[in-house]
N, C-alpha and C positions, 0 to 999 in steps of 0.2 A: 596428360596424354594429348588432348587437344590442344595445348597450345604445342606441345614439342609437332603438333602437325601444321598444323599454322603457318611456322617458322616452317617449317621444311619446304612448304607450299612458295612463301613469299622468295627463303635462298635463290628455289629453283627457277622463278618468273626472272630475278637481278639474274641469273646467269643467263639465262635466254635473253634478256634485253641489250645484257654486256656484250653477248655472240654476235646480235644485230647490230648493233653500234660499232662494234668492231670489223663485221665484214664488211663496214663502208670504207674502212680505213685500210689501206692496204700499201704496204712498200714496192717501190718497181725496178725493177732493174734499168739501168740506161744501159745503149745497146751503142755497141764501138764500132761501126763497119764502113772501110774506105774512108776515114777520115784524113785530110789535108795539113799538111804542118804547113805553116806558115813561117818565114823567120824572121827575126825584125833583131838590127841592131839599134840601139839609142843613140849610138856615137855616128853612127853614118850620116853622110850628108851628100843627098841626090839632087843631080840639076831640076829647077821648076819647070814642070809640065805645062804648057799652055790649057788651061782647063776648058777653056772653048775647044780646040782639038781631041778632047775625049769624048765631048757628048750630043748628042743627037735629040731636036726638038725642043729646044729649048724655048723656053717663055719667061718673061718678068712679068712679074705683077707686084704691081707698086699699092699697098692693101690703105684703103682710106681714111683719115684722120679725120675725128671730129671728137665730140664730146660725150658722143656716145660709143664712139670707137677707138677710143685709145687704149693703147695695150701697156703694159706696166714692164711685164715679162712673159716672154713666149716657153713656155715648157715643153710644148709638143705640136706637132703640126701634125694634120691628118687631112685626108682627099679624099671623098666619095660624091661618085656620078656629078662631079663638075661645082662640089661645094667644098670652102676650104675653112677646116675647123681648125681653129686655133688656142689651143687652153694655155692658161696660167693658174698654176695648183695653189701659188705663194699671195699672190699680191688680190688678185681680179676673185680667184677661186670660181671658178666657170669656163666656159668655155665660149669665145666670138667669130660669129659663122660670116662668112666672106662670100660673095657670088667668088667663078673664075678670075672675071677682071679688077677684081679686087673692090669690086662695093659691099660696104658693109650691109649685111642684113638684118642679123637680130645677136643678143645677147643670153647665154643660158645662167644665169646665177641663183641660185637656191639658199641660200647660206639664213637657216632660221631654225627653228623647231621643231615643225607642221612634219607632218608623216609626208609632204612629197620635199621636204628639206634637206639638210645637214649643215654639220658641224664645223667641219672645212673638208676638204681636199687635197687626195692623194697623187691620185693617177685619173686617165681618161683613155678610152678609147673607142672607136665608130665601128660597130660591128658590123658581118656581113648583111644584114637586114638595111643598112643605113642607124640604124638606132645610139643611140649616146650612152655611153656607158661609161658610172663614174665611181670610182675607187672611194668612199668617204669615210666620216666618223671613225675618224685614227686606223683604217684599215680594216673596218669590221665588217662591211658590207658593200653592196653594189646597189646602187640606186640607178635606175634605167629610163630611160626619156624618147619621146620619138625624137624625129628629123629636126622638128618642128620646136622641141622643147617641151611636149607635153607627159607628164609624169605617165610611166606605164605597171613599172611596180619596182619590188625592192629585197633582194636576194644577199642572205645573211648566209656564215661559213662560221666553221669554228676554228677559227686561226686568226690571225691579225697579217696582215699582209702590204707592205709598201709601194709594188706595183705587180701589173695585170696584165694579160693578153686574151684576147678571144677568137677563138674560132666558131667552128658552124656550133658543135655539139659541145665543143669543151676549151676552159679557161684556165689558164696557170697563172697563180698567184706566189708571187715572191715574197718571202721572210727574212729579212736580214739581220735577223738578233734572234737571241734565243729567249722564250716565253717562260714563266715560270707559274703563269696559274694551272690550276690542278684542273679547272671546266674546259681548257681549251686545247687544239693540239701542238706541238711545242716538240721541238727537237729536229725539225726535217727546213730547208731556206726554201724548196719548193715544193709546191701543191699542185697537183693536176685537179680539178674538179669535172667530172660530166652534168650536163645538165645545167638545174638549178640546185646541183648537191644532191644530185642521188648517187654518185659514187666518189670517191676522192682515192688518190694513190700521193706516194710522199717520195723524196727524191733529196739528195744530198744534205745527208744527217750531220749534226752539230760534233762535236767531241768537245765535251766538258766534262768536269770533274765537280763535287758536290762545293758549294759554299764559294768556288770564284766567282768573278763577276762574269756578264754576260758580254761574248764576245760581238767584236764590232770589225764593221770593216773599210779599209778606204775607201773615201769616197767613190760611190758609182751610179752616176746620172742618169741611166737607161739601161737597164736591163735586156729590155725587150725592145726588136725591132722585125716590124714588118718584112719579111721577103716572099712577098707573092701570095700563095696559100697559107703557109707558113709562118712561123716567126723564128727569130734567132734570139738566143739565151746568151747573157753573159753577166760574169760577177767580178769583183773586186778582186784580185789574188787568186784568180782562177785561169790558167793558161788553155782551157778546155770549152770554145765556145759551140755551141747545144742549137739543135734545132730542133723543135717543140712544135709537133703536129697532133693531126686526132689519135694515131696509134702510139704516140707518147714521146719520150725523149733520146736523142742522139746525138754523140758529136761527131758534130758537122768539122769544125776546125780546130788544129792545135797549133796554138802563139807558142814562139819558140824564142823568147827572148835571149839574144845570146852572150847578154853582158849579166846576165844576173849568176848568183855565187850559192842558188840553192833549187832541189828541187818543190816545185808550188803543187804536185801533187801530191805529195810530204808532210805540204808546208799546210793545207785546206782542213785537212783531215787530221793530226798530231792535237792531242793536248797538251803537249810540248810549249807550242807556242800559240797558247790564250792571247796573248795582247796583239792580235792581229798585228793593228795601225803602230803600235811601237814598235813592233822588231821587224816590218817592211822598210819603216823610216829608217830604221838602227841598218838594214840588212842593204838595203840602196837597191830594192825592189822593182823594178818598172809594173805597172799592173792599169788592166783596160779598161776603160769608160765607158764607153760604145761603142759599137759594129754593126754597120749594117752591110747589105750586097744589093747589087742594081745592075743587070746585064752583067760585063764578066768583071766586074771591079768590085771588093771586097773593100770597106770606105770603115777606118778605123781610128778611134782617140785613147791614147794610153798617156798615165802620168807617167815619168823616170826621171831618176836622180842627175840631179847636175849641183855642181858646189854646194851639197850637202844640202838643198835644198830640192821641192817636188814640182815640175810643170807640167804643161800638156803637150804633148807631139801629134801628129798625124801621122797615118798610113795608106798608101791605095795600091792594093795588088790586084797585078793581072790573071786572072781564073787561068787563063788561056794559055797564055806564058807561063804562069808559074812564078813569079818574080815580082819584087817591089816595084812599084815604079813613081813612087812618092814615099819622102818618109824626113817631114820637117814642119816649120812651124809657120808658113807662111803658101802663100795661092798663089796664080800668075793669070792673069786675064789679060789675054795679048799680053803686052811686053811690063805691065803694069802689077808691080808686085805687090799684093795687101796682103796686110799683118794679118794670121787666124789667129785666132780663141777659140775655146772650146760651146763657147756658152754662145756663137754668132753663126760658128757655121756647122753645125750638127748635121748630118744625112738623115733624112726622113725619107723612109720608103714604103709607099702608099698604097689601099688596095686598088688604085688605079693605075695602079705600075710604075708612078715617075716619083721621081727623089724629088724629095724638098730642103731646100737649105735657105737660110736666111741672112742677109747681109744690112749690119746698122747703117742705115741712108747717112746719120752725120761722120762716121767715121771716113765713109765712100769718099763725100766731100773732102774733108780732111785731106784725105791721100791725093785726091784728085785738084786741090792747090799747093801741092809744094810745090816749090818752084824749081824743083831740078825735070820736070813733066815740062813739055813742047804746049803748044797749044795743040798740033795734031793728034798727040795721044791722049788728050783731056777730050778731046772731039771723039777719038776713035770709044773710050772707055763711054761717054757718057750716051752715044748709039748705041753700044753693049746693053748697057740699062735700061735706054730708052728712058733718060732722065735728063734736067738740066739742072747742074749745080746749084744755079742764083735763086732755085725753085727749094733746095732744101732747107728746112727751118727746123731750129730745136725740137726733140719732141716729135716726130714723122715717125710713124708706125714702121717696121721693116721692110726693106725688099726683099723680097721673096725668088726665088730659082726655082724654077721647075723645069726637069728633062730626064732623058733617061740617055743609060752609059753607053756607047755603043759595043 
């Protein structure tokens, strides 16, 4: 008899502890109100916009080379109160802080052991504190830093996560594969957390079926981007881009791609079709990269199908208008056309209001001696910069853009 009360004793603790555990975990509705369609065709082809003509306050900063400041690859750029942080998740794994004018200050890299260490690196981002905030150890934690780079502590989740955003009170963390151990949570691409994980809610659930594999999905470089308070959400194969505040999630915009042959609200959600990345290829899918907004210009990168093969486009619509008013693969500085990429000129938009975008100094060069360029438009471009050609040498850190849209 005693032990059948024992057991009965111990059941009932596992259920109370399951009901705590669980009421941290809770699913949320996203909420649909006045959102914007946007429409984008892949095949259209709009005259170049003088990009000097769109924005207002503009700055170069030409970011310092030496040997304690070279950069390998830029992943993210970030701005707070006149310091410009610059991470590389792949090659550097840290992060290199820049004064304004582009002198180098100090280096963050932790990559060891030691409880203020890690493993490598995900993601990164400058919270509203100023503080450093970095995604590590395959996604299992946050490791937090002052201004300064000095360890502050280290905030663990139960999810594995690829990237991150923060707000004042609460952080969303992105999962783009489906998890399969049984200690962790597993089935939802995003997590809201409050706090340091005293509360979490889940948001855009998996669909799979038992014994396939785990679904994957096109490439998607950024997720998350700054706009103002705020940030804006976006996924691979998702026409539905989300704006992700303290009172939770919403869409902000719907991409209307208007050459594609199926619908992607269908297409996210169906266990139909598990092999994401194969039946987008097979299906000649357009699908987004990143998004961000800056004043009333909505600045976007999506792959789409051309001869059977996948590249990158740009976008930039006018909030105002209504309407595209860029949608191709290439910039115009004055009359001076240079090639984009997607991996050169990203929009970053910072908690100090102005975009950032980066341009490879030897490519600039490059463009800036063919020889079908005047000598006056080499003149006019390289005042743009506030550069001199004969000055660029292999291996120069990026140029940097900072302004905001008007």
């Amino acid at each position: 008899m005693n032990r059948f009360y024992i057991l009965l004793i111990l059941m009932f603790n596992l259920f109370i502890f399951s009901c705590k555990q669980n009421s941290k975990h809770k699913i949320k509705s996203i909420r649909d109100v006045n959102s914007e369609e946007i429409k984008i065709d892949s095949k259209e082809k709009k005259p170049l916009v003088d990009f000097s003509q769109l924005v207002k306050e503009l700055h170069v900063v030409k970011l310092e080379t030496n040997s304690m400041s070279s950069l390998a690859e830029i992943s993210k750029i970030q701005i707070y109160k006149g310091k410009i942080y610059v991470f590389d998740f792949q090659f550097i794994k840290g992060v290199s802080v820049f004064d304004k004018t582009g002198k180098f200050l100090y280096r963050l890299r932790k990559v060891g052991k030691g409880p203020e260490d890690y493993i490598n690196l995900f993601d990164g981002q400058i919270n509203l504190n100023g503080d450093i905030e970095l995604l590590v150890n395959y996604g299992t934690k946050l490791n937090i830093y002052d201004s300064f780079g000095k360890f502050k502590r280290s905030i663990a989740f139960p999810f594995t996560a690829v990237k991150f955003s923060c707000l004042d009170n609460v952080r969303y963390f992105y999962s783009e594969f489906i998890e399969r151990s049984k200690t962790r949570e597993f089935g939802y691409r995003l997590h809201e957390m409050h706090g340091d994980g005293d509360e979490f809610f889940h948001y855009l659930k998996y669909e799979s079926t038992k014994g396939k594999k785990q679904v994957n999905y096109v490439y998607n470089s950024r997720p998350f981007s700054n706009c103002g308070v705020n940030y804006l959400f976006n996924e691979a194969l998702n026409n539905n881009i989300y704006e992700a505040s303290e009172s939770g999630l919403q869409i902000k915009y719907k991409l209307n791609f208007v050459n594609d042959n199926i619908s992607k609200v269908d297409f996210m959600t169906s266990k139909k079709y598990l092999d994401k990345i194969g039946f987008a290829t097979k299906e000649n899918l357009s699908s987004i990269t990143s998004i961000s907004e800056n004043g009333k210009i909505v600045f976007g990168f999506y792959q789409h199908p051309d001869s059977n093969s996948r590249y990158f486009k740009y976008f930039m619509y006018d909030k105002k208008k209504r309407r595209l008013i860029e949608n191709g693969n290439d910039i115009s500085f004055g009359n001076i056309k240079y090639p984009l990429q997607h991996f050169e000129f990203p929009l970053y938009t910072t908690h100090d209001g102005f975009a950032v975008s980066q341009i490879d100094a030897v490519k600039l060069k490059s463009v800036l001696e063919d020889k079908k360029l005047s000598t006056e438009d080499v003149r006019k471009i390289e005042q743009y910069f506030n550069i001199k050609t004969d000055s660029i040498r292999k291996g120069d850190n990026p140029i940097l853009l900072l302004y905001k849209f008007k």
